[in-house]
C-alpha positions in Angstrom: 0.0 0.0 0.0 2.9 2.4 1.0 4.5 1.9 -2.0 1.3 2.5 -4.0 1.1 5.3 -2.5 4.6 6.8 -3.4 4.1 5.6 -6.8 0.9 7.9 -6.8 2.7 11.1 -5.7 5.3 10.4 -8.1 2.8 10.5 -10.7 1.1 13.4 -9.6 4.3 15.5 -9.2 5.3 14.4 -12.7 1.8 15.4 -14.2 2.6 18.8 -12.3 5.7 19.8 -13.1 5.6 19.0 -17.0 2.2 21.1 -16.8 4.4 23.9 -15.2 7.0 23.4 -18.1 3.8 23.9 -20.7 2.3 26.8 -18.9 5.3 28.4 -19.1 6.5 27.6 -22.7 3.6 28.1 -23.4 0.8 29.9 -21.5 -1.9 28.2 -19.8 -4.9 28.7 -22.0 -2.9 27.4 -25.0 -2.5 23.9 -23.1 -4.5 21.0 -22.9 -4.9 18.4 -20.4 -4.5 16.1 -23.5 -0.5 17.7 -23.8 0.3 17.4 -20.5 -1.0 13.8 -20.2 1.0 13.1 -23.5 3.8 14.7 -22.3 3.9 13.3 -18.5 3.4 9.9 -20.3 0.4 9.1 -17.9 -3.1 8.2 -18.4 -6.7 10.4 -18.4 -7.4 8.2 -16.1 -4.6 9.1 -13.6 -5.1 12.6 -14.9 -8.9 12.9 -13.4 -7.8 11.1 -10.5 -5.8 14.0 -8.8 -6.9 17.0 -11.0 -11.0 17.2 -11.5 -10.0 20.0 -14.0 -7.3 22.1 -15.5 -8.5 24.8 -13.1 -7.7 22.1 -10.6 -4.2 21.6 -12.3 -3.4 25.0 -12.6 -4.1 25.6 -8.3 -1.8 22.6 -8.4 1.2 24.2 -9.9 0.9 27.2 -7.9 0.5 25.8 -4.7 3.7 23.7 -5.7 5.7 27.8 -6.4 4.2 28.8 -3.5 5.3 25.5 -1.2 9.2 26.5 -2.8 8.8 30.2 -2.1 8.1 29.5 1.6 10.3 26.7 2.0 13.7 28.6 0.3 13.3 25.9 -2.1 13.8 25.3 -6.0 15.1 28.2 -8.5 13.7 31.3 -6.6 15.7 31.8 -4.2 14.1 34.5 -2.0 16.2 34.5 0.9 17.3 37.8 1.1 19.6 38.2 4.0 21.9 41.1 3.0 22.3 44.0 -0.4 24.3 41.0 -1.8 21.3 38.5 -2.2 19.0 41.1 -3.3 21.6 41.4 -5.9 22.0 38.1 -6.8 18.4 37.6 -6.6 17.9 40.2 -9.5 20.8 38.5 -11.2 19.1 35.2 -10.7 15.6 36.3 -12.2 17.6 37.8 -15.3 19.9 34.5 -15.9 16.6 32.4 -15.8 14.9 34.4 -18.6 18.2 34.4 -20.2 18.6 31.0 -20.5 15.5 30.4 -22.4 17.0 32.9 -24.3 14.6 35.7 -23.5 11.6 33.7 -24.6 10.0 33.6 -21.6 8.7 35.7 -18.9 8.2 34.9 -14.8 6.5 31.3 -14.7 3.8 32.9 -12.3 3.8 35.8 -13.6 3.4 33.8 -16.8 -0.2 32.5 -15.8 -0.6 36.2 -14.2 -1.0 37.6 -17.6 -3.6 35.5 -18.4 -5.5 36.3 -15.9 -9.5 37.4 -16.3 -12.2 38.7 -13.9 -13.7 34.8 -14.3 -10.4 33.5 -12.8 -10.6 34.6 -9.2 -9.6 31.7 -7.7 -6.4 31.3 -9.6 -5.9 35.0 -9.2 -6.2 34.4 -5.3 -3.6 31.8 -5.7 -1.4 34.2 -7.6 -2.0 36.8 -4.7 -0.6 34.4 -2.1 2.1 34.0 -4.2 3.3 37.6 -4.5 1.9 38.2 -0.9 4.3 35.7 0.0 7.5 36.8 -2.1 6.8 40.2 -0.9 7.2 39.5 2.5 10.2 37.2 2.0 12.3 40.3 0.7 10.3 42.8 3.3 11.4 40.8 6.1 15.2 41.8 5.1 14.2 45.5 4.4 12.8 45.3 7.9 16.0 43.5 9.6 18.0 47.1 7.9 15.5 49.2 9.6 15.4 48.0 12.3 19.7 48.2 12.8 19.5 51.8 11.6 20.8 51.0 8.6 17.8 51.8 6.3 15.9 55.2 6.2 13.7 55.3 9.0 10.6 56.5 7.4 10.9 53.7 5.0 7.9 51.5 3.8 9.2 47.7 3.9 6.2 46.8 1.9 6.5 49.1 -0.6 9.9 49.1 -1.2 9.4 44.9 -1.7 6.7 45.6 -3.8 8.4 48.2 -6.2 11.2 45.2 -6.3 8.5 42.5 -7.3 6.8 44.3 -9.5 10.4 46.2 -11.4 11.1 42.4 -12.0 7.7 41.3 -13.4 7.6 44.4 -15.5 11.2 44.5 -16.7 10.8 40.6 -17.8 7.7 41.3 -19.9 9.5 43.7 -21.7 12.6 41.4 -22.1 10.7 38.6 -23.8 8.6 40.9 -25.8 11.7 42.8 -27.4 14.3 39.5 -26.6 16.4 41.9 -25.5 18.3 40.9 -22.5 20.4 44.1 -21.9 16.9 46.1 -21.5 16.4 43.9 -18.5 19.6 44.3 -16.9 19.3 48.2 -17.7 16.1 48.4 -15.4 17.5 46.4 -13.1 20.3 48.7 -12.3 18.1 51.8 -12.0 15.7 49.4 -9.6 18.8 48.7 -7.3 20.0 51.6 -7.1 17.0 53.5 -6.2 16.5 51.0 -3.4 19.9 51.5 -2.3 19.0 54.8 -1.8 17.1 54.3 1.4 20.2 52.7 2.8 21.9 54.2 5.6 26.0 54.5 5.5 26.9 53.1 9.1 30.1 55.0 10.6 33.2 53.1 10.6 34.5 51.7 13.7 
């Protein structure tokens, strides 16, 4: 039975990570449950059996980003602990686009695009996501304040925001015009603006 058991959540993580590959090759309304089951090399029947729907699929793969986000897990890498890992994790968004040679976007922010007002559960999901992220890099804005080594009238929340939403912006933009340089241009005008709010500490 146990083993069963691990053979089913193999399968279902294998159906939910090549769907996560399509979605962000390809978007989510141009793929099928028919291509992922092709391409997972499982069954409709094992398809239906953990996903009722492609809604159901789609909540699937989010949850999954949103289980890595929180755990410091897979290619996001949101601990931020210092300026140097905000740095890297700019340089990390830009050298994943990159290597899909600027033909693809943010894989949530991929399925964000598609968004519609008749998708408010997935656009919950996506909410969690970013709410999530957000706090990940506040939490390090807040750690600066507190030390004195941040502007005291500061907005953590904000400034976390303007960094999530430079990226999702400056990505677009980077697959529409394949153009990686653009992205690494507003990159450096996000960082240092941010920087700005940083305090110089006195030298011993």
């Amino acid at each position: 039975m146990a083993e069963r058991s691990a053979r089913g959540n193999d399968t279902r993580r294998k159906i939910i990570a090549v769907a996560a590959e399509l979605f962000h090759r390809q978007g989510v309304r141009s793929t099928s449950p028919d291509q992922v089951i092709e391409a997972s090399g499982t069954g409709k029947g094992q398809f239906y059996h953990y996903f009722k729907s492609k809604e159901g699929l789609v909540h699937a793969v989010l949850e999954t980003y949103l289980e890595e986000i929180r755990n410091g897990d897979g290619p996001f890498g949101y601990d931020v602990e210092s300026w140097k890992d905000l740095e890297r994790w700019f340089a990390d968004q830009i050298a994943r686009q990159n290597r899909f040679r600027m033909t693809r976007g943010c894989p949530f922010g991929t399925i964000g695009n598609e968004v519609t007002e008749n998708d408010e559960l997935i656009r919950q999901d996506l909410n969690l996501i970013f709410e999530v992220a957000k706090h990940r890099i506040a939490t390090f804005f807040i750690k600066e304040k507190a030390g004195g080594r941040l502007d005291p009238r500061t907005d953590e929340a904000q400034l976390a925001d303007f960094c999530l939403a430079t990226m999702q912006g400056a990505m677009l933009m980077g697959k529409v015009k394949r153009s990686r340089q653009l992205v690494e241009s507003v990159v450096r005008e996000a960082l240092a603006h941010v920087k700005q709010y940083a305090r110089a500490q006195p030298r011993p």
